[in-house]
C-alpha positions, 0 to 999 in steps of 0.5 A: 061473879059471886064467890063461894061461902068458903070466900078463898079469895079473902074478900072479908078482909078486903078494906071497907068500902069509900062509905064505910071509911071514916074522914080522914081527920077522923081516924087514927093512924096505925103503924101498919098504915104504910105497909098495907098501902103497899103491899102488893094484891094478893095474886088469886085475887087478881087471877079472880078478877081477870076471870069476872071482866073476861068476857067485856075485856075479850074484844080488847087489846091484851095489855097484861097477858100471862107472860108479862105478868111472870116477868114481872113478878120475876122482877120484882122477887130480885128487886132489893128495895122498894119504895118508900126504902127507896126514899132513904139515901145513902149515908153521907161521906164525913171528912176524914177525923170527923165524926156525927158526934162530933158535929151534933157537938158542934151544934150545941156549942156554937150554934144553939145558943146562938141562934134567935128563937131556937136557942129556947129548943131543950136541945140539950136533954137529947137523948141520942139513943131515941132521937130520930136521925133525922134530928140528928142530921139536922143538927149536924148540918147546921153544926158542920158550918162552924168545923173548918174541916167539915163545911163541904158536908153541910149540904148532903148531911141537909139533904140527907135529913130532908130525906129521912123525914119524906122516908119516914112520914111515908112508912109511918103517918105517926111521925106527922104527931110528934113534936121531934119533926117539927123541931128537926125542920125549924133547924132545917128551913134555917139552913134551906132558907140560906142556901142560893141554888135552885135545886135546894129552893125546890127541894126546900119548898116541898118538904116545907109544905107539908111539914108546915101542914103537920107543925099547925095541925100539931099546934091546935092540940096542944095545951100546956102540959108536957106533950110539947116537949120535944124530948121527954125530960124533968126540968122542973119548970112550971107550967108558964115557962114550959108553955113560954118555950114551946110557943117560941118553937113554932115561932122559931119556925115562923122566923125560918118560913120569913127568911125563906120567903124573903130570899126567895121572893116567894109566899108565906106559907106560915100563918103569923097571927095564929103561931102569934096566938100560942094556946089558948091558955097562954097569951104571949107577949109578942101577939100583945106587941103586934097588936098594939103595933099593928092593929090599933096603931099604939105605943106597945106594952111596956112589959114584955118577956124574954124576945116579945119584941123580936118576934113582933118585929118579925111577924112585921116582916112578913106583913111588908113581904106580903104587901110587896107581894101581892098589894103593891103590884097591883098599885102600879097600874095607870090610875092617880092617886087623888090629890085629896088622898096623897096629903101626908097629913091625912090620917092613915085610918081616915074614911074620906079616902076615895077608894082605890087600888093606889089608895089603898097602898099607901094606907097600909104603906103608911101603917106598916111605916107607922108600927115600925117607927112605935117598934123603934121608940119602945125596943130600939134603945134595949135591943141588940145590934143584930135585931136593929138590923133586922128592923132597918130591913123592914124600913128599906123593904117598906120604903122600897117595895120594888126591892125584890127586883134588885137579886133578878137585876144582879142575876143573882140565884134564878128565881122562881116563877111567880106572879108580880111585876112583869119583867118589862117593868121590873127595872123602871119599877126599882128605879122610880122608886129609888129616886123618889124615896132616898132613905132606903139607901140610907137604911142600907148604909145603917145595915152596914154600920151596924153589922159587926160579926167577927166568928162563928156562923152569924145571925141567920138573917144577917145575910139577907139584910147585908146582900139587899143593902148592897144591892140597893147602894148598887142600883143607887150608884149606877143612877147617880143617886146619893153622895159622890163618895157613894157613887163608886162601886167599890163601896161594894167592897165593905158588903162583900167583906161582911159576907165573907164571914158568916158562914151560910151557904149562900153567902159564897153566892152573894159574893159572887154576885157582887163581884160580878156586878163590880167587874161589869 
């Protein structure tokens, strides 16, 4: 059908066509890019089209006819909300004599200085007037869990943020480019990544996706100047400490992306070598530990700045998440490993290995061990209690790669579906390996000796480390592994007094656990 040259049904302003249409990557957002997404079709130009299909559409069923289109546009004209304002929820109820300011307060002092890697975040230099909410619920959550009166809103304050941040991405794509959102979700994945419902797991692994899509497009723009800041302010700092700071934000996020996966059993979604890299005018120190550690299998550097060592340790993490996860199942299968191959003097880097699936496990088993015992002789006497503990979580993760087996065995939080050990061999797997590498019981009794948290929210990877410890000495106990003073589980009971006070919403959850596998 051809329209008339007056054109009343606006086909010049139609969009262009899928030819004309720039690549996606190539074009810039406009504010306005959500709300002609959604507005609805101009009716004339309905009415014209129906008009133009009429004829092939006349043997048809009528579906739309002219008394169902009237009802809904009757509908639609009484609906006060339409997506995406449908996204936004409503606000959360505070206790009473709580305020929002007095939680973002809460944050500053309690937890932001507090925390490894966010504490380099110039949270300070928020100006409240132009910070997104969601930022603000972000921090109020994490905030909330160090007010006695104000934990039961961590949650819906959390939820809340989450929302904030799908609503606006969907009504202005802009918010993808700045630095406030990614800021906002290192502080949101620590809190997701410590919750122990399903629900909350699902939740977070959405949001998590995408948001790790923009924080990595962001990253590859960006260079050394100002743009990274997350509020604009003068501080006065060079270009070096300014650059410094904003590589530890993405690092941050590496670090929550870890302790996600790591509690939920579930992939990496971060690249560690490239948030390793920084810009490309910026070589960081934690890239320069990691290789030598890891890829040339040499003593580190023996100059480092601010936590170089730490943020090595835990891109190490993730390389063992990563072997228990995809590598080391596909070792258990019927093979043996060939006798020339299972020396313990040979070296890991040797190329007279017979190649094999088994073979292949225990090279990258024995180089993983070899970093981390490098790690320990350079940092393990000038680092804190704390990130000890985080690296005899790396000794008992690598020294038991079944150890994920161990929150399904306790029927702690459902896990979710994934590829790896099939139940049927699940227990057997965790057993097997126990008695044949007794050191990681006793790693699991130094994260226990070690762990000396008196107030205040604990360090976010405290729990995860505790709980596994407890869980390894459980599966110890019930073997008859280990000491006869080991051997009860009322040993149970010095993990679970550690839990109780850290703070973390998953901790209430393990603790349960616990107590549950004490009364069986």
């Amino acid at each position: 059908m051809e329209l008339d040259n007056g054109d009343p049904y606006g086909s010049r302003d139609q969009p262009l066509s899928r030819d004309e249409h720039p690549w996606l990557a190539e074009r810039n957002p406009t504010r306005l890019d959500a709300e002609h997404a959604h507005q609805p079709l101009d009716p004339a130009f309905v009415l014209s089209f129906r008009h133009a299909i009429a004829e092939e559409a006349s043997n048809d069923v009528v579906y739309l006819d002219d008394n169902i289109e009237s009802l809904i546009s009757s509908t639609s004209a009484t609906t006060d909300l339409f997506y995406p304002l449908t996204l936004t929820p409503a606000l959360p109820d505070l206790p009473s004599g709580i305020t929002l300011e007095q939680l973002l307060e809460a944050f500053r002092s309690n937890v932001h200085r507090r925390m490894p890697l966010i504490h380099y975040i110039p949270i300070e230099s928020i100006d409240q007037t132009h910070s997104p909410g969601y930022l603000a619920y972000s921090m109020a959550a994490l905030g909330s869990l160090t007010v006695p009166n104000a934990t039961s809103a961590a949650h819906s304050l959390w939820s809340t943020a989450r929302s904030l941040i799908t609503a606006s991405l969907e009504v202005d794509n802009r918010e993808a480019r700045k630095p406030s959102l990614i800021t906002a979700w290192v502080i949101m994945a620590t809190y997701g990544a410590l919750c122990a419902d399903e629900t909350s797991w699902h939740q977070m692994n959405v949001c998590h996706g995408y948001v790790v899509t923009a924080a990595r497009r962001l990253y590859h723009s960006l260079n050394s100047d100002s743009r990274w800041y997350v509020f604009h302010h003068s501080s006065g700092q060079d270009d070096t400490q300014s650059t410094y700071k904003n590589s530890n934000t993405m690092q941050a996020l590496l670090l929550a992306d870890v302790l996600r996966s790591v509690h939920y059993n579930s992939p990496l979604a971060v690249p560690t070598l490239e948030y390793l890299s920084g810009p490309a005018d910026f070589q960081s120190s934690s890239l320069r530990i990691y290789r030598s550690l890891v890829l040339e299998g040499q003593p580190p550097p023996k100059e480092y700045t601010g936590d170089g060592p730490l943020i090595a340790l835990v891109a190490m993490l993730a390389d063992i998440h990563t072997f228990t996860q995809f590598f080391y199942p596909l070792s258990l299968g019927g093979e043996t490993i060939d006798s020339s191959s299972a020396d313990a003097s040979l070296d890991f880097q040797t190329p007279f290995v017979p190649l094999s699936i088994k073979n292949e496990s225990r090279l990258v088993s024995k180089r993983l061990q070899k970093s981390l015992d490098l790690w320990a002789s350079a940092y393990m006497s000038v680092c804190s209690a704390d990130e000890k503990v985080l690296y005899y979580l790396c000794k008992m993760y690598i020294a038991l790669p079944s150890m994920q087996v161990l929150p399904a065995l306790a029927k702690y939080t459902p896990r979710m579906t994934r590829d790896g050990l099939a139940p049927d061999q699940s227990s057997d797997t965790v057993d097997m390996d126990l008695k044949k590498t007794p050191e990681a019981q006793t790693y699991a009794w130094r994260i226990l000796d070690l762990v000396d948290h008196r107030q205040g929210l604990a360090t976010c990877w405290l729990p995860i480390a505790v709980f596994y410890a407890c869980l390894v000495v459980w599966r110890a106990s019930e073997l008859s592994l280990g000491d006869a003073s080991q051997g009860s589980r009322k040993v149970m009971l010095l993990f679970r007094q550690e839990l109780t006070k850290m703070g973390w919403p998953c901790c209430g959850v393990m603790v349960e656990a616990i107590d549950n596998l004490r009364a069986q």
